[in-house]
N, C-alpha and C positions, 0 to 999 in steps of 0.2 A: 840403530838401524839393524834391519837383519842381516843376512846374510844370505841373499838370494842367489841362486845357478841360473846364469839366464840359458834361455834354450840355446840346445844345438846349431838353428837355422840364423841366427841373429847375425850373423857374421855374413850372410847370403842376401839377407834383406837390406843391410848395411852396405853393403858393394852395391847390389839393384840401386838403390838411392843416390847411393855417389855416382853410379854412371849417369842415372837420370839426370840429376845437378851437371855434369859434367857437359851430355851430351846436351842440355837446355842453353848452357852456357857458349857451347860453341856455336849452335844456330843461331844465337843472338850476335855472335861476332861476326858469323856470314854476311847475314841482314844486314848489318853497320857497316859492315867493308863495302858490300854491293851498294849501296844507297851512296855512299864517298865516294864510288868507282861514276856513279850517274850523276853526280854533282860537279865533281870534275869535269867531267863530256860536257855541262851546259854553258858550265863559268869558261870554257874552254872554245866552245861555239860563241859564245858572246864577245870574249875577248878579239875573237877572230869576225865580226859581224856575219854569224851565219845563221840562218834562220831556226827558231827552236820547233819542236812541232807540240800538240796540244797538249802532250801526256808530259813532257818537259818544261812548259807553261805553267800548267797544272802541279808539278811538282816545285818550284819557283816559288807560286804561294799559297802553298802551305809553308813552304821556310820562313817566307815573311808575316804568318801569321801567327800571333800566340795561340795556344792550346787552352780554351774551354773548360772548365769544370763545371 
């Protein structure tokens, strides 16, 4: 192999990347927490017999559905 100089900026595009990764990674942990923070609030109205409304119906099943391919 040779012995290649990588450019100067590589270490720029490397950081850009890991932030991207980084900052991908934590809006995905948002979405997860928020969706367990609303699931909570249903199983929690249920447990207590309080009426759910459409968009928490609606969110109900799809849990109970499998996922399509």
């Amino acid at each position: 192999m040779r012995n290649r100089k990588l450019p100067e900026n590589t270490s720029i595009y490397v950081s850009i990347i890991a932030m991207i990764i980084a900052l991908t990674a934590m809006l995905v942990s948002i979405h997860t927490w928020r969706r367990a923070k609303r699931y909570k609030i249903i199983f929690k109205k249920l447990k207590h017999g309080d009426e759910l409304d459409d968009r928490e119906i609606l969110l109900l099943q799809k849990l109970r559905k499998p996922v399509r391919k």
